[in-house]
SEMIKE-853054 format. One record per residue (C-alpha): residue in one letter; y, x, z. Coordinates in pm, whole numbers. Example, Ala and Ser with C-alpha at 12.3 -4.5 7.8 and 13.67 -1.06 7.14 Angstrom:
SEMIKE-853054
<rest->A | north->-450 | east->1230 | up->780>
<rest->S | north->-106 | east->1367 | up->714>
***
This chain:
SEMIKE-853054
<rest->X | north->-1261 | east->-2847 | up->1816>
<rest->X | north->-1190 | east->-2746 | up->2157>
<rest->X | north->-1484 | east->-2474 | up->2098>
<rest->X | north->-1304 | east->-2351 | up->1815>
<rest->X | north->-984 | east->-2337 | up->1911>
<rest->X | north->-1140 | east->-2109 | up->2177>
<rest->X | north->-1304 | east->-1885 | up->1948>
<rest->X | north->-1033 | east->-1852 | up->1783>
<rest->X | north->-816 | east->-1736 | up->2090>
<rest->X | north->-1080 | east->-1471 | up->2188>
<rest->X | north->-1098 | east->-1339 | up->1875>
<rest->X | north->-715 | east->-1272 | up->1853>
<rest->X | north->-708 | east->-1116 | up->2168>
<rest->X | north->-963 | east->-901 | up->2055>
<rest->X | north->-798 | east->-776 | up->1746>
<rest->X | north->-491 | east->-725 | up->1921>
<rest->X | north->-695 | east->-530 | up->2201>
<rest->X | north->-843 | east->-320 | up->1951>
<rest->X | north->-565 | east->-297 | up->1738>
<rest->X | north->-339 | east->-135 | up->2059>
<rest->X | north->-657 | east->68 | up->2143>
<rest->X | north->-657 | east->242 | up->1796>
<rest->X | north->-305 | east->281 | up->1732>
<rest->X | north->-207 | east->447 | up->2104>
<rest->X | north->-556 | east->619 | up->2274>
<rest->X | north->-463 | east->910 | up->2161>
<rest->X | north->-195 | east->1171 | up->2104>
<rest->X | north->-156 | east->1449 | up->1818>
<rest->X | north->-250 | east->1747 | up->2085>
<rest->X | north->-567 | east->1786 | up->2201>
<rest->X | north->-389 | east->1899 | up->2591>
<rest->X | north->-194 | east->1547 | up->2623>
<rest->X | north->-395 | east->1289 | up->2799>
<rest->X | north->-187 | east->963 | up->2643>
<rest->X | north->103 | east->872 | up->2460>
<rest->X | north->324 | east->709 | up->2695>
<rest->X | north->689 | east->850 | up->2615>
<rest->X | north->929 | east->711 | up->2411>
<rest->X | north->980 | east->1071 | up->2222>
<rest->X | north->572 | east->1082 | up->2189>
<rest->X | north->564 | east->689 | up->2137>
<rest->X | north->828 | east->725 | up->1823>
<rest->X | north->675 | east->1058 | up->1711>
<rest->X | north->298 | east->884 | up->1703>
<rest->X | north->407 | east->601 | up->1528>
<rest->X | north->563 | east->801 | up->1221>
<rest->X | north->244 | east->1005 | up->1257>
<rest->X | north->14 | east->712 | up->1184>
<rest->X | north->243 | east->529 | up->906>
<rest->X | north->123 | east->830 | up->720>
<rest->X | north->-217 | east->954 | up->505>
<rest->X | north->-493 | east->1132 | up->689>
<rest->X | north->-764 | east->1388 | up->626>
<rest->X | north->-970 | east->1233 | up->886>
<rest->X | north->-1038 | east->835 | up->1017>
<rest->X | north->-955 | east->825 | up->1359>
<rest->X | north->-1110 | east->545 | up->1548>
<rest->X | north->-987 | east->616 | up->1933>
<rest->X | north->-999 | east->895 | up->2189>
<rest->X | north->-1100 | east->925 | up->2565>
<rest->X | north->-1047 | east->1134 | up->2842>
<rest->X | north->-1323 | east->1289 | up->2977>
<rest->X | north->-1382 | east->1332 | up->3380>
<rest->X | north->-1335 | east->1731 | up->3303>
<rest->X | north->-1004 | east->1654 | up->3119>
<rest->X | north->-1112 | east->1753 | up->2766>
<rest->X | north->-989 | east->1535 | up->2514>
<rest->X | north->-1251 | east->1396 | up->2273>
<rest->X | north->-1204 | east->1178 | up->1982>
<rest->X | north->-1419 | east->933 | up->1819>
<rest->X | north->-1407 | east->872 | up->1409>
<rest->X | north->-1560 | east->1064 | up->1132>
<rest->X | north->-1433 | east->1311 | up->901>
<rest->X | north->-1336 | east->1272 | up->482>
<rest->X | north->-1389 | east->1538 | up->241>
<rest->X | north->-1114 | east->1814 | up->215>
<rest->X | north->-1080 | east->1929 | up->-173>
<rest->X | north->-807 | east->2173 | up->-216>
<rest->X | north->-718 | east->2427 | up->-491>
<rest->X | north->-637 | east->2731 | up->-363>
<rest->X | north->-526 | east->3104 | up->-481>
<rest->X | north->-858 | east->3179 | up->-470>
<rest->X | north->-1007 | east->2856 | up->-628>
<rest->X | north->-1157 | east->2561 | up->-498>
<rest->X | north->-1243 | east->2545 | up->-144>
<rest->X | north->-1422 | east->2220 | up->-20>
<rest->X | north->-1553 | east->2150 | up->330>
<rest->X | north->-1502 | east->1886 | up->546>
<rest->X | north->-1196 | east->1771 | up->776>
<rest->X | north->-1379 | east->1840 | up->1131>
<rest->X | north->-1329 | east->2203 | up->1067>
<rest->X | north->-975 | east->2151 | up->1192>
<rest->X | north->-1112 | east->2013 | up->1505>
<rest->X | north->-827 | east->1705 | up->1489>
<rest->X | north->-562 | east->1991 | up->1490>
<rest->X | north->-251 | east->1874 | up->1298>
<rest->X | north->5 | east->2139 | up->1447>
<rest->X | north->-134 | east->2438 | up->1234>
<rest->X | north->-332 | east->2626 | up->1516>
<rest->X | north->-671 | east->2579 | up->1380>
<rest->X | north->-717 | east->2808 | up->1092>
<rest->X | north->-1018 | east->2743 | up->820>
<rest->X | north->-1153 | east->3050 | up->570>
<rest->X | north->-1275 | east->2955 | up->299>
<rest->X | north->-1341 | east->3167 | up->0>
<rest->X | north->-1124 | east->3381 | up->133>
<rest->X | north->-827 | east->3220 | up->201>
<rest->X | north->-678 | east->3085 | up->537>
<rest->X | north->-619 | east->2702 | up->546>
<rest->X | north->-402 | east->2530 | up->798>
<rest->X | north->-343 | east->2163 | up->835>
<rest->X | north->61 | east->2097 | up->953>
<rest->X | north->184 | east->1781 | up->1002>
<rest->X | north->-110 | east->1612 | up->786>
<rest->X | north->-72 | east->1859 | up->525>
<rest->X | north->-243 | east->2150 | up->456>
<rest->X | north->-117 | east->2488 | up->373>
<rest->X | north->-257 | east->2822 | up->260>
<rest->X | north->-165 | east->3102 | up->483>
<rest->X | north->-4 | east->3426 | up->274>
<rest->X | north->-214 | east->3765 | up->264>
<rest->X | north->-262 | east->3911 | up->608>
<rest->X | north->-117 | east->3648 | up->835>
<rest->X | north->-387 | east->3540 | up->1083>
<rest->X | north->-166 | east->3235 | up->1171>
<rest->X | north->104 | east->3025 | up->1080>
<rest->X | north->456 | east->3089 | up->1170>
<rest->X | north->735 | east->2773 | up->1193>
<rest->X | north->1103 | east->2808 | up->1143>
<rest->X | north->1351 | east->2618 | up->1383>
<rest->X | north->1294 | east->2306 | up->1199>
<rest->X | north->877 | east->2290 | up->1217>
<rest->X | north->841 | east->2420 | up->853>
<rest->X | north->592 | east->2660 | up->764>
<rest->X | north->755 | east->3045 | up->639>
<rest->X | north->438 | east->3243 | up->596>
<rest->X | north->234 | east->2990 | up->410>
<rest->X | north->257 | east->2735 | up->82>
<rest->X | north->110 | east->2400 | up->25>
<rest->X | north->-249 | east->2382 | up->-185>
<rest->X | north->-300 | east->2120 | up->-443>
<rest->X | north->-448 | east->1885 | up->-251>
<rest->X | north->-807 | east->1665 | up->-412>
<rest->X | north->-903 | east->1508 | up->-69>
<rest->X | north->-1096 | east->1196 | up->-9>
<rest->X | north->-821 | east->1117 | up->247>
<rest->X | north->-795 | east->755 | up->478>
<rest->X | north->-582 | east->563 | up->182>
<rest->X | north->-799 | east->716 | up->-114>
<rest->X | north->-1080 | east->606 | up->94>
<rest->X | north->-958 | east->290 | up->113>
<rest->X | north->-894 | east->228 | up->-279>
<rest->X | north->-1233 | east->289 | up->-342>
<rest->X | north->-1366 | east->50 | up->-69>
<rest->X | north->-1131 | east->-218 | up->-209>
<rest->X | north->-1234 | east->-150 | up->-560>
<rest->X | north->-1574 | east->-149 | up->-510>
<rest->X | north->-1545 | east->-471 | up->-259>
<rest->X | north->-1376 | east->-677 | up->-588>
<rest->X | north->-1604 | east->-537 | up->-847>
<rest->X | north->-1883 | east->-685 | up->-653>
<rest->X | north->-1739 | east->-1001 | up->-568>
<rest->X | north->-1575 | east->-1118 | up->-906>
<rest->X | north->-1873 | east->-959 | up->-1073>
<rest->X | north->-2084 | east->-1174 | up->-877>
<rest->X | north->-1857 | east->-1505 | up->-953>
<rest->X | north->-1857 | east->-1407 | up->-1335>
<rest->X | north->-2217 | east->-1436 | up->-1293>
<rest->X | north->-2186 | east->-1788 | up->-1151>
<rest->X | north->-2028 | east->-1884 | up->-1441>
<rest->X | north->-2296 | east->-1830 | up->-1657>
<rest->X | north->-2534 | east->-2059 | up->-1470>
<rest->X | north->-2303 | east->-2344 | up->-1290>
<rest->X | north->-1980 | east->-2494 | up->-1359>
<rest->X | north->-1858 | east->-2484 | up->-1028>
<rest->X | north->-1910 | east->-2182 | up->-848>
<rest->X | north->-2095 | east->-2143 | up->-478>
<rest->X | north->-2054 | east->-1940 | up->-147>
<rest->X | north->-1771 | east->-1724 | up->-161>
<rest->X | north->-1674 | east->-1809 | up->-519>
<rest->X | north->-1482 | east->-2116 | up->-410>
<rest->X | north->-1308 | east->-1920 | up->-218>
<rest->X | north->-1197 | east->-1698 | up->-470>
<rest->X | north->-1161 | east->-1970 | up->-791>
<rest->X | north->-845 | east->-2142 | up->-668>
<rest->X | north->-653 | east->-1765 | up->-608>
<rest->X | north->-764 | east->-1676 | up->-929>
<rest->X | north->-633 | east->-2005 | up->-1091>
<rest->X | north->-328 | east->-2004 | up->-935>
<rest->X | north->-244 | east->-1645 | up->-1021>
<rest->X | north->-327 | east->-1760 | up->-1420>
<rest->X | north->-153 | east->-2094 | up->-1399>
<rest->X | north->121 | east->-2036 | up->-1176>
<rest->X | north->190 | east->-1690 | up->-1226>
<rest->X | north->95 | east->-1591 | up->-1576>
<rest->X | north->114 | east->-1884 | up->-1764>
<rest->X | north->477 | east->-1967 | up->-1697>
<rest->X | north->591 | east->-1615 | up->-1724>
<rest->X | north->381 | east->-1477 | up->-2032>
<rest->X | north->345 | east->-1780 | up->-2204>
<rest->X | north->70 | east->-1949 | up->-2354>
<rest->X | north->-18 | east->-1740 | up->-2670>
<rest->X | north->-1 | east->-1451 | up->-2504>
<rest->X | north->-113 | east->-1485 | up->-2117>
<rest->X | north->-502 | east->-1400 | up->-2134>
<rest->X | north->-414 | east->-1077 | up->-2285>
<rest->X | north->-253 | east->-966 | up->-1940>
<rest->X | north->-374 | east->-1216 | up->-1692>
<rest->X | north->-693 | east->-958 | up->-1611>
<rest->X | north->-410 | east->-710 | up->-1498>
<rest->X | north->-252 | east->-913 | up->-1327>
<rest->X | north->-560 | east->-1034 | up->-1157>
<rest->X | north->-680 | east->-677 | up->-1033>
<rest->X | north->-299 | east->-596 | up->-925>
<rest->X | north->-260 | east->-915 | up->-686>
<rest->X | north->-591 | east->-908 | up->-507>
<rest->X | north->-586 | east->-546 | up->-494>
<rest->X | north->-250 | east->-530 | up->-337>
<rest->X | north->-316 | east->-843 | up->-97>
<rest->X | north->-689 | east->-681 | up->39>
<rest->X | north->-539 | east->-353 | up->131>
<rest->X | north->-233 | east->-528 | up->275>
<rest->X | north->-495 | east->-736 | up->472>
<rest->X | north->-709 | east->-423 | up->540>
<rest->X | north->-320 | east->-262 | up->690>
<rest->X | north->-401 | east->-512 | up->956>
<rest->X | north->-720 | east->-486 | up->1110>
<rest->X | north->-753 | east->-186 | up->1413>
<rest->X | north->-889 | east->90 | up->1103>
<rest->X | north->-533 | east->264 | up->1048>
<rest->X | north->-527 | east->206 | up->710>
<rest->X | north->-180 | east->210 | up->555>
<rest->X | north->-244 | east->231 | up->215>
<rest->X | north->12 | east->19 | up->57>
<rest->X | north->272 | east->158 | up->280>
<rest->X | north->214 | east->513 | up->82>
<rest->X | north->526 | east->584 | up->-173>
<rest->X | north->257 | east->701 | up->-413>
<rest->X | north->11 | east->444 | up->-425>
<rest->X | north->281 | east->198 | up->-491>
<rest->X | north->449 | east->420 | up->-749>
<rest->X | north->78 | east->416 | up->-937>
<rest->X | north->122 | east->65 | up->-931>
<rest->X | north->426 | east->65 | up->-1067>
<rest->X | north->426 | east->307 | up->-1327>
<rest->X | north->96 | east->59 | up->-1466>
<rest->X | north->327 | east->-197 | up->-1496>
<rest->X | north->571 | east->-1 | up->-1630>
<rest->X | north->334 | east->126 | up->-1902>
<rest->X | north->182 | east->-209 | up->-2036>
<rest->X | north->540 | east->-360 | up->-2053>
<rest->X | north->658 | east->-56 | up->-2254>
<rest->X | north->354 | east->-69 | up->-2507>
<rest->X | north->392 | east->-423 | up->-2512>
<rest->X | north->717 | east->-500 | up->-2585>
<rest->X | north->783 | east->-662 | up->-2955>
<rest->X | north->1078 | east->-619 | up->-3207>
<rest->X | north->1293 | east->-818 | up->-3010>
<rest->X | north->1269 | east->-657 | up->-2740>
<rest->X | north->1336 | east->-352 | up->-2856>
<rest->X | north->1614 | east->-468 | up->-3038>
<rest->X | north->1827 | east->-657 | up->-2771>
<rest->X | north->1777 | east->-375 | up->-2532>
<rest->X | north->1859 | east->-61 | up->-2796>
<rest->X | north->2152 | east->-263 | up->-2995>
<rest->X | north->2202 | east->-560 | up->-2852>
<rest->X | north->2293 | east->-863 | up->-3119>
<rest->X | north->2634 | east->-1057 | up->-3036>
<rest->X | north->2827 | east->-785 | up->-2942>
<rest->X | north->3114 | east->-532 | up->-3035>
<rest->X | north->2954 | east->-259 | up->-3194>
<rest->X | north->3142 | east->-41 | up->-2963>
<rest->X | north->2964 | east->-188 | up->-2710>
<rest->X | north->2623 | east->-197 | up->-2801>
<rest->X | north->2565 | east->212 | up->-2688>
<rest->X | north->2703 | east->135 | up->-2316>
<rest->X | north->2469 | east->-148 | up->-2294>
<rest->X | north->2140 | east->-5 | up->-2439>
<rest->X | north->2135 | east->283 | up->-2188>
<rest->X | north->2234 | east->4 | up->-1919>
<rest->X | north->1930 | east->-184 | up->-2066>
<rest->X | north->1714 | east->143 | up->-2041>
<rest->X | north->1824 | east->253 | up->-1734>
<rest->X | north->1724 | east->-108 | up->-1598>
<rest->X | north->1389 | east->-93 | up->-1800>
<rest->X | north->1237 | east->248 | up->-1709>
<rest->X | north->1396 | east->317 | up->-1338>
<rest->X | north->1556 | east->20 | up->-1187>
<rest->X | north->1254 | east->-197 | up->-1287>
<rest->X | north->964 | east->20 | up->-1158>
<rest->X | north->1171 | east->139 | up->-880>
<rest->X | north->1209 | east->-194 | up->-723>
<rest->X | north->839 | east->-245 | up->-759>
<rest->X | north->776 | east->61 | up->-574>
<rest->X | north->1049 | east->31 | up->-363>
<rest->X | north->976 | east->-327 | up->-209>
<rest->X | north->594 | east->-301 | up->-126>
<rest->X | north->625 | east->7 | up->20>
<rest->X | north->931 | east->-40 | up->251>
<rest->X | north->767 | east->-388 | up->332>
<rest->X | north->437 | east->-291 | up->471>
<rest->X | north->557 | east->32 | up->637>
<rest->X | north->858 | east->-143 | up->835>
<rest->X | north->567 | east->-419 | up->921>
<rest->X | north->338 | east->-162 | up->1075>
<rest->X | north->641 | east->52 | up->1198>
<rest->X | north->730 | east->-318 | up->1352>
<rest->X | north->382 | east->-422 | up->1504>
<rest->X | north->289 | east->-59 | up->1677>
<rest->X | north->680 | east->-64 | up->1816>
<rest->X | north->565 | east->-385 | up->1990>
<rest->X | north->212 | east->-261 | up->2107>
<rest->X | north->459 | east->47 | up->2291>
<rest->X | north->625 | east->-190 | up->2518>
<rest->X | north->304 | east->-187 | up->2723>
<rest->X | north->388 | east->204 | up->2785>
<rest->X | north->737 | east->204 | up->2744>
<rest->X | north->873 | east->-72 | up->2979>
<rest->X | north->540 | east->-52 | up->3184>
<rest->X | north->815 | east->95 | up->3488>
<rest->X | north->1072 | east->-126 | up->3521>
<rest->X | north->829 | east->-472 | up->3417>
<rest->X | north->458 | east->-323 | up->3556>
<rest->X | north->160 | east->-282 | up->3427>
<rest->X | north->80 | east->-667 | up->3381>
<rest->X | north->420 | east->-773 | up->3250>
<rest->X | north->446 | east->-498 | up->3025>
<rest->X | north->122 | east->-566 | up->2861>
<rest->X | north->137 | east->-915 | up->2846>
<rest->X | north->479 | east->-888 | up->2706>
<rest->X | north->331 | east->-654 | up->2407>
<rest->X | north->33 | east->-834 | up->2370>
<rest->X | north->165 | east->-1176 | up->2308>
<rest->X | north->465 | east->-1014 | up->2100>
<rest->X | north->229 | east->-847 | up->1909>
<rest->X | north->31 | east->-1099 | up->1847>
<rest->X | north->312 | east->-1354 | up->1672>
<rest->X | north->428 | east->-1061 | up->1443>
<rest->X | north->61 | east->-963 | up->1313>
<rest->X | north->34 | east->-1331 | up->1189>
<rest->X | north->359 | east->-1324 | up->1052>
<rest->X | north->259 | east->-1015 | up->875>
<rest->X | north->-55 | east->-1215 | up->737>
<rest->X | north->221 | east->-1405 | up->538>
<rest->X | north->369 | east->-1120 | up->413>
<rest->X | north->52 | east->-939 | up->345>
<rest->X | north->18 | east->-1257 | up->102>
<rest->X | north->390 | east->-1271 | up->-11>
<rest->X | north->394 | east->-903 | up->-103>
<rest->X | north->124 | east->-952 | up->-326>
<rest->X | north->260 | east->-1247 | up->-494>
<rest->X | north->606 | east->-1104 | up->-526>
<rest->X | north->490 | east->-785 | up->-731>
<rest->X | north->242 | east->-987 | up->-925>
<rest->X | north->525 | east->-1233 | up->-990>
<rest->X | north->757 | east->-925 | up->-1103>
<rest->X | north->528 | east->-772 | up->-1338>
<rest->X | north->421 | east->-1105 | up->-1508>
<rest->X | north->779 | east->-1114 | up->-1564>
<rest->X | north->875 | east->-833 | up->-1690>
<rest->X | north->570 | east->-852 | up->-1910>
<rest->X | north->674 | east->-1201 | up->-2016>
<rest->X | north->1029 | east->-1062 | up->-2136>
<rest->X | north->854 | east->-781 | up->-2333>
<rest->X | north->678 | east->-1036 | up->-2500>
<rest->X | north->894 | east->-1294 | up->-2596>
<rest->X | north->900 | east->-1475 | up->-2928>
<rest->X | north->1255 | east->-1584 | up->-3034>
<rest->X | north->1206 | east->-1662 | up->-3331>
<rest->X | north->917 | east->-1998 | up->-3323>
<rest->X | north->866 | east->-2322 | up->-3401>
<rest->X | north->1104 | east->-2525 | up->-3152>
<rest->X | north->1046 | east->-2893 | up->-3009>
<rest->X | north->1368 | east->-3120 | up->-3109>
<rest->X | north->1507 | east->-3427 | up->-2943>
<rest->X | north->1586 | east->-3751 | up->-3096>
<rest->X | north->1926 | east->-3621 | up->-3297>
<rest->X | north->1690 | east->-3315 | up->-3440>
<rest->X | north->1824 | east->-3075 | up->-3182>
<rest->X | north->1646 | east->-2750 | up->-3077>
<rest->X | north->1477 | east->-2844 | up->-2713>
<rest->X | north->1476 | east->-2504 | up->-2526>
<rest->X | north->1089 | east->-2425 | up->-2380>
<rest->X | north->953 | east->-2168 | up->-2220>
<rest->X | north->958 | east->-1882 | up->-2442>
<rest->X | north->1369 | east->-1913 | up->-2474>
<rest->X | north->1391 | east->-1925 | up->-2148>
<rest->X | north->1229 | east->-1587 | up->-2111>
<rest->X | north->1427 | east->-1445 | up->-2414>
<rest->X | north->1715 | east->-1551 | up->-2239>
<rest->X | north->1651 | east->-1267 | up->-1959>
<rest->X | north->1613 | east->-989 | up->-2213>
***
């Protein structure tokens, strides 16, 4: 045990090494040696919340003062006035403040603030108004492989192989091997505790694969948020607002006559009343309902890596008035208890918008109108299914 526990010691102070490694080494400009300001320190951090055309693993000074930076570059796919253009994201050289221009097929590409712009006929570089915004160039449609699309594809391709390889199991064994039991009890409890109770039981299978693919998607990338890679991918407004809008969808197709009809005229009510509180009810079905999807996983894992880098910058921020040692052993340790805690949220998030869409779902489907248990005085016995009608 004591061996363990060691290991186990070592290895966190490892991935928090690494972790403050990859998330300070280097600055946005190629001519700054560090990031060691607060102004540079808070500018970084909003820099690395967001998507990138390139994966950045660290950089290093070298003994001649150049700046050189380790990673590899993603496929840049971009639609421009003159058509496609595609090349790769080295071509900018790491430049993200528009100085590094890139012709292709004749047209001028610039990469601002991790964005990239087309430059307008006969400007040879990229001029910036008093608040940093471009004025003699546009924004491209933009195709890239870029860090976060990256990835979603690693992720999806990680769980097709795994639960394709535990389907497989099930064909030949009752009770799966290796990494399948780690996977059977998640994938239990999401169908009994999550979709069972909130679909009910005539209607759960139909959406318990969705449901499936949604919570360990969310909960690997969350998990992959945490390792020293950069990736941030469930922290990016749009991938959760895919996720969302999925939901959004299959609760919309799904939803029954009932459904329908409490939320367009609701039974039980003035007549007069019944307008005001089916655009309440649509309002809360197609915006308020997504949006809080959305809204929730994304504000969640961005404030968590917004939180754990903030920590990681007391080693440069405070190292003046508590040193070198205290300051890093200050950030380090401080760093450390908030990365596990975000290991429990990197779970709870997960479980949370799982738990959201099974219910909405479950309230789309909703019988009320089925046979009903009764007690001994032949009394309706409320169950499951009126209890979800009851939220619609």
């Amino acid at each position: 045990m004591k061996k363990v526990s060691k290991t186990l010691k070592t290895v966190a102070l490892l991935f928090i090494l690494c972790f403050s490694l990859q998330g300070f080494a280097s600055s946005d400009k190629d001519q700054n040696p560090a990031v060691d300001t607060k102004e540079e320190v808070d500018a970084y951090i909003l820099h690395h919340i967001k998507d990138a055309h390139d994966f950045h693993l660290f950089s290093y000074t070298a003994s001649n003062g150049e700046r050189n930076h380790i990673g590899f570059p993603l496929p840049v796919i971009v639609w421009t006035n003159n058509g496609l253009a595609t090349f790769m994201s080295s071509a900018f050289h790491h430049d993200d403040e528009g100085e590094v221009v890139v012709e292709r097929n004749g047209s001028r590409l610039v990469k601002l603030h991790s964005k990239i712009y087309e430059l307008e006929a006969g400007a040879s570089k990229v001029e910036l108004d008093e608040a940093n915004h471009a004025t003699n160039a546009h924004k491209v449609l933009d195709f890239s492989i870029t860090k976060s699309v990256m990835g979603i594809l690693f992720v999806g391709l990680f769980m097709l192989i795994v639960f394709s390889a535990l389907a497989r199991q099930y064909t030949n064994k009752k009770v799966p091997t290796g990494f399948g039991r780690v996977l059977e009890p998640l994938v239990i409890y999401v169908r009994d505790e999550i979709a069972l109770p909130n679909i009910g039981e005539k209607k759960y299978r139909k959406f318990t694969g969705y449901l499936l693919t949604v919570f360990f998607f969310i909960w690997i990338l969350n998990l992959l948020g945490l390792t020293p890679f950069g990736f941030n991918v469930t922290g990016q407004l749009a991938v959760t607002a895919a996720l969302a809008i999925f939901t959004l969808v299959i609760y919309t197709v799904s939803g029954n006559k009932d459904y329908w009809m409490h939320m367009l005229w609701m039974p039980g009510v003035p007549v007069l009343i019944r307008p005001v509180l089916a655009i309440i009810e649509l309002a809360g079905a197609f915006i308020i309902k997504p949006f809080s999807l959305l809204v929730r996983l994304f504000a969640n894992i961005s404030a968590g890596h917004i939180v754990v880098m903030s920590l990681i910058a007391i080693m440069f921020t405070l190292k003046k008035s508590l040193g070198v040692v205290g300051a890093t052993g200050l950030s380090l340790v401080l760093a450390f208890f908030i990365t596990l805690i975000e290991v429990l949220v990197a779970f709870l998030q997960a479980y949370i918008f799982t738990m959201l869409s099974a219910l909405f779902i479950g309230m789309a489907v909703a019988e009320h109108d089925h046979d009903h248990a009764h007690d001994v005085k032949g009394h309706d016995v409320p169950d499951a299914e009126d209890v979800r009608g009851d939220f619609i």
